[in-house]
C-alpha positions as CSV (number, residue, x, y, z in Angstrom):
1,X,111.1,92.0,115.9
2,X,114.6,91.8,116.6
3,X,115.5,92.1,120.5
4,X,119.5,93.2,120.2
5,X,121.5,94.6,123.4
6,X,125.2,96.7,123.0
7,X,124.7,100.2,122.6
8,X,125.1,100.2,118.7
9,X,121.7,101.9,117.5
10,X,119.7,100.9,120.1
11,X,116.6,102.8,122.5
12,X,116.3,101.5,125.2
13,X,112.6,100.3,125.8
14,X,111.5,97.9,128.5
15,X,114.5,96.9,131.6
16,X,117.1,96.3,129.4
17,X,115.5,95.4,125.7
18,X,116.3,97.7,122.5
19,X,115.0,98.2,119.0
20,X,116.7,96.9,116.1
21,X,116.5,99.4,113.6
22,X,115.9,97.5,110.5
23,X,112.6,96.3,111.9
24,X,110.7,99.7,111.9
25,X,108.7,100.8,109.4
26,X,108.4,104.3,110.6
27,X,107.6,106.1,113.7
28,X,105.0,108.5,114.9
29,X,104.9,111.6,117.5
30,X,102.6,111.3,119.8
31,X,101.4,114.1,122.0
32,X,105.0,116.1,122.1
33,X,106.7,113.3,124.3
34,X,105.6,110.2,123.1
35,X,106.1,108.2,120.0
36,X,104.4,105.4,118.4
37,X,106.9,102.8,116.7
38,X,105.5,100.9,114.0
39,X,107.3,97.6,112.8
40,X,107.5,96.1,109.6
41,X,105.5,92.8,110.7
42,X,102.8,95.4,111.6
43,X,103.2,95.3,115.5
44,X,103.9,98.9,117.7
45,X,104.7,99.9,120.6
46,X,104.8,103.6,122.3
47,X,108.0,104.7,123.8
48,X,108.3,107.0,126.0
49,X,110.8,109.1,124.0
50,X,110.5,112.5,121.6
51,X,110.6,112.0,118.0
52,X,113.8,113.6,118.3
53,X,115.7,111.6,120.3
54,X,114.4,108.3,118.7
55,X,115.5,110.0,115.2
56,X,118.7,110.3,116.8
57,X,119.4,107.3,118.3
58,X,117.7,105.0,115.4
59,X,119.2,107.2,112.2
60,X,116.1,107.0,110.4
61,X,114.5,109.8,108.5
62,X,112.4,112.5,109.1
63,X,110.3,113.5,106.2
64,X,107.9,115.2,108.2
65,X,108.0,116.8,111.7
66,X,105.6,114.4,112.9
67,X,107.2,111.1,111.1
68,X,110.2,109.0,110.9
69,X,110.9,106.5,108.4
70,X,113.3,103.5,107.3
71,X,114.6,104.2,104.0
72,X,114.6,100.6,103.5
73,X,110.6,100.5,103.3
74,X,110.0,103.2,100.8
75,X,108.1,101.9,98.0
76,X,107.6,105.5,95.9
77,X,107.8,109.2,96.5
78,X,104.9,110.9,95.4
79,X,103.9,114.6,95.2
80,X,102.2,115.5,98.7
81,X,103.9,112.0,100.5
82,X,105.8,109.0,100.7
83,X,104.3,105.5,100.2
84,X,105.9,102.4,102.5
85,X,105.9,98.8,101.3
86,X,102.7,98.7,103.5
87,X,100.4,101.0,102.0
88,X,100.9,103.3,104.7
89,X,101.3,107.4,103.1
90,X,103.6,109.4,104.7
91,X,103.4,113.4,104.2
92,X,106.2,115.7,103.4
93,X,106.8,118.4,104.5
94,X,106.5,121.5,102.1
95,X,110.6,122.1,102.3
96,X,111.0,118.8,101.9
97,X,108.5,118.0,99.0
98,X,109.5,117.0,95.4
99,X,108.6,119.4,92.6
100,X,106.8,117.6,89.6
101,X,109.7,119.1,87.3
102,X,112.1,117.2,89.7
103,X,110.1,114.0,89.7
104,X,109.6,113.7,85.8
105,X,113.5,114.7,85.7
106,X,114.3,111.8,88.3
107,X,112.1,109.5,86.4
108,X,114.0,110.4,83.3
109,X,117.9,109.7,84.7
110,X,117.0,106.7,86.4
């Protein structure tokens, strides 16, 4: 984990410590008020911060209203989720979601 200060893209955590964006894998909500940030060389940490205000600060996206993720570390989009670099399966939400007509025609143009 990269420890970066300036107040380009960075939460503030512990004293005066940040996040480096490209490090997370994807964040969690926890509880409402809480979230769970999980980093690509598989440590967290909780902050205490809403989903909301950690998507804004850290840019990521949100896929679901429960999850945030780094573009960066999406391996596939599947029907029903997203799968990270790690295994990990993210859900969509259903205005979010893929179609399978939309898949097989991404598939096609790519």
């Amino acid at each position: 984990m990269k420890v970066t200060e300036g107040p380009e893209k960075v939460l503030p955590v512990k004293n005066k410590f940040g996040i480096n964006p490209d490090d997370v894998e994807y964040c969690e909500a926890i509880y409402g008020n809480y979230t769970t940030v999980h980093f690509r060389d598989g440590k967290t940490t909780l902050l205490p911060r809403n989903l909301g205000l950690v998507c804004r600060t850290l840019e990521l996206e949100r896929p679901h209203k429960s999850f945030l993720i780094h573009p960066d570390c999406v391996l596939i989009r599947e029907v029903g989720g997203i799968r990270l670099e790690s295994g990990k399966v993210i859900p969509v939400s259903r205005r979010k979601e893929i179609s399978p007509k939309q898949r097989k025609y991404e598939l096609l143009t790519v």
